[in-house]
ChimeraX commands (.cxc) that place a marker at each C-alpha (Angstrom):
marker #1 position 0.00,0.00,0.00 radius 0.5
marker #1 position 0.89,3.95,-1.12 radius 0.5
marker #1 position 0.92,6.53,2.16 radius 0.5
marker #1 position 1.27,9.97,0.65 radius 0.5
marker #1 position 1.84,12.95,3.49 radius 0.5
marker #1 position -1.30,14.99,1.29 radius 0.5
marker #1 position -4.91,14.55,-0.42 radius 0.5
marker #1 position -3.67,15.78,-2.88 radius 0.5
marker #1 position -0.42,13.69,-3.44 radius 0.5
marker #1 position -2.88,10.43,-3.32 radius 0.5
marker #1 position -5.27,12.07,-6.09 radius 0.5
marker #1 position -2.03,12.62,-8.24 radius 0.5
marker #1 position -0.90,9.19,-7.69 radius 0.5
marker #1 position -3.99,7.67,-8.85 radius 0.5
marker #1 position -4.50,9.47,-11.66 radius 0.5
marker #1 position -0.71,8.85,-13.06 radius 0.5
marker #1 position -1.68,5.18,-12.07 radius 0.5
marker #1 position -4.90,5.23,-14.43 radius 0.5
marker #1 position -3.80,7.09,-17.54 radius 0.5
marker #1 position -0.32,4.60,-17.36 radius 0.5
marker #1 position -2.85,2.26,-17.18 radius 0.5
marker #1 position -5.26,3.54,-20.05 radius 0.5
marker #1 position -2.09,3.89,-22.24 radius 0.5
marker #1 position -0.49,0.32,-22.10 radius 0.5
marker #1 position -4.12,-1.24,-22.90 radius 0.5
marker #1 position -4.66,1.43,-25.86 radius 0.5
marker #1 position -1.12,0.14,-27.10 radius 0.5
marker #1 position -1.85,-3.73,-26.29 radius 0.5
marker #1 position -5.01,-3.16,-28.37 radius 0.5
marker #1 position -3.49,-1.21,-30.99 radius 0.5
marker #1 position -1.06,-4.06,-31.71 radius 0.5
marker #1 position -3.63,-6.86,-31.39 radius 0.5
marker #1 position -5.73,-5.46,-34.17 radius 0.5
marker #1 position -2.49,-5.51,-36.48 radius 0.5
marker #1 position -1.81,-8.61,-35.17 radius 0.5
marker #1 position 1.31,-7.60,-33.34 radius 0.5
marker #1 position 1.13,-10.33,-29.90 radius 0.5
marker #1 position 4.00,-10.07,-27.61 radius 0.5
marker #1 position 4.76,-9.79,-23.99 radius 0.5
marker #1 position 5.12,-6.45,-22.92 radius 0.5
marker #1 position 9.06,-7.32,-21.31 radius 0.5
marker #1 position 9.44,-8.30,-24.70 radius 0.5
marker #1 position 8.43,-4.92,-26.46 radius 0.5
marker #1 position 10.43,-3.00,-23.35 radius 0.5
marker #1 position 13.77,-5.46,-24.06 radius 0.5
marker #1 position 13.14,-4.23,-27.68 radius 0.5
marker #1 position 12.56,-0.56,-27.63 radius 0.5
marker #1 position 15.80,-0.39,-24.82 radius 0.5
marker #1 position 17.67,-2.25,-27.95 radius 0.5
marker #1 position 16.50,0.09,-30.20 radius 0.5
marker #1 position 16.97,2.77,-27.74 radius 0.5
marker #1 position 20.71,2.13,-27.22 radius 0.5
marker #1 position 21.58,1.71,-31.41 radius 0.5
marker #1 position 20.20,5.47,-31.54 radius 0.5
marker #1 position 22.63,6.75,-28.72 radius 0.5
marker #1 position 25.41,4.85,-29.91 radius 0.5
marker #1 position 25.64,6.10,-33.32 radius 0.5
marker #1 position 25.51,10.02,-32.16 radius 0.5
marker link #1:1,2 radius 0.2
marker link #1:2,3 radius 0.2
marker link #1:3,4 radius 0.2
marker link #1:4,5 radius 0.2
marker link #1:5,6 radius 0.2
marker link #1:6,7 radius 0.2
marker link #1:7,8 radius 0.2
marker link #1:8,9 radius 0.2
marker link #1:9,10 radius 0.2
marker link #1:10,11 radius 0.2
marker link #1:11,12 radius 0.2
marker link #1:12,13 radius 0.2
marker link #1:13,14 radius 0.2
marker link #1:14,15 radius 0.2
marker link #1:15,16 radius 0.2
marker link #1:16,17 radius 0.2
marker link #1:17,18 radius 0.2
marker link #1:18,19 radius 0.2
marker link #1:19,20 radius 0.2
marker link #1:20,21 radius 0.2
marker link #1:21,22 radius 0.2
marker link #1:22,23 radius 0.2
marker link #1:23,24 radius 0.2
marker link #1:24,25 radius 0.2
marker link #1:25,26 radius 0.2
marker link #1:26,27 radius 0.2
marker link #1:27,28 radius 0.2
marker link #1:28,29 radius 0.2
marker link #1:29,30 radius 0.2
marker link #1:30,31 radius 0.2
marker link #1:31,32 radius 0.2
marker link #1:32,33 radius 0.2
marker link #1:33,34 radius 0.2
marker link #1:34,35 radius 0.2
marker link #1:35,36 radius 0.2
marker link #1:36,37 radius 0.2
marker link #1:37,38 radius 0.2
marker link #1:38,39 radius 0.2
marker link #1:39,40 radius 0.2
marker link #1:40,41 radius 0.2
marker link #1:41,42 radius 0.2
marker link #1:42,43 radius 0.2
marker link #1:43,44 radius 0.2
marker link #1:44,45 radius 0.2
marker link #1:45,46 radius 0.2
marker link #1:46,47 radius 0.2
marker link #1:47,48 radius 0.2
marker link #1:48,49 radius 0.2
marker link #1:49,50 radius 0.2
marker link #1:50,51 radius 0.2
marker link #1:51,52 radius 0.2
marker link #1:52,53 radius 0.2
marker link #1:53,54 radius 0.2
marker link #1:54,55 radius 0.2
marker link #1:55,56 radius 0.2
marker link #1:56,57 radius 0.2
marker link #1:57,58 radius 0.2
view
């Protein structure tokens, strides 16, 4: 469980918790309809790969 000192430091942790949770659905569903099934530690392993290439080559 969360313990914030404030109101208002609880109502800002749930909302960052819903929209983070509104956005990883809207991408899981995104990719479904194209077809696109992984695990999401897969996708993260892959965009940190990708991620890495970019700064390497600056």
């Amino acid at each position: 469980m969360i313990y914030h000192k404030t109101e208002k430091a609880s109502i800002v942790n749930l909302y960052l918790s819903r929209l983070t949770y509104w956005i990883v659905n809207t991408i899981r569903h995104q990719l479904k309809q194209k077809d696109i099934i992984n695990q999401w530690r897969d996708m993260i392993t892959k965009m940190m790969k990708e991620n890495n290439g970019h700064h390497n080559k600056q």
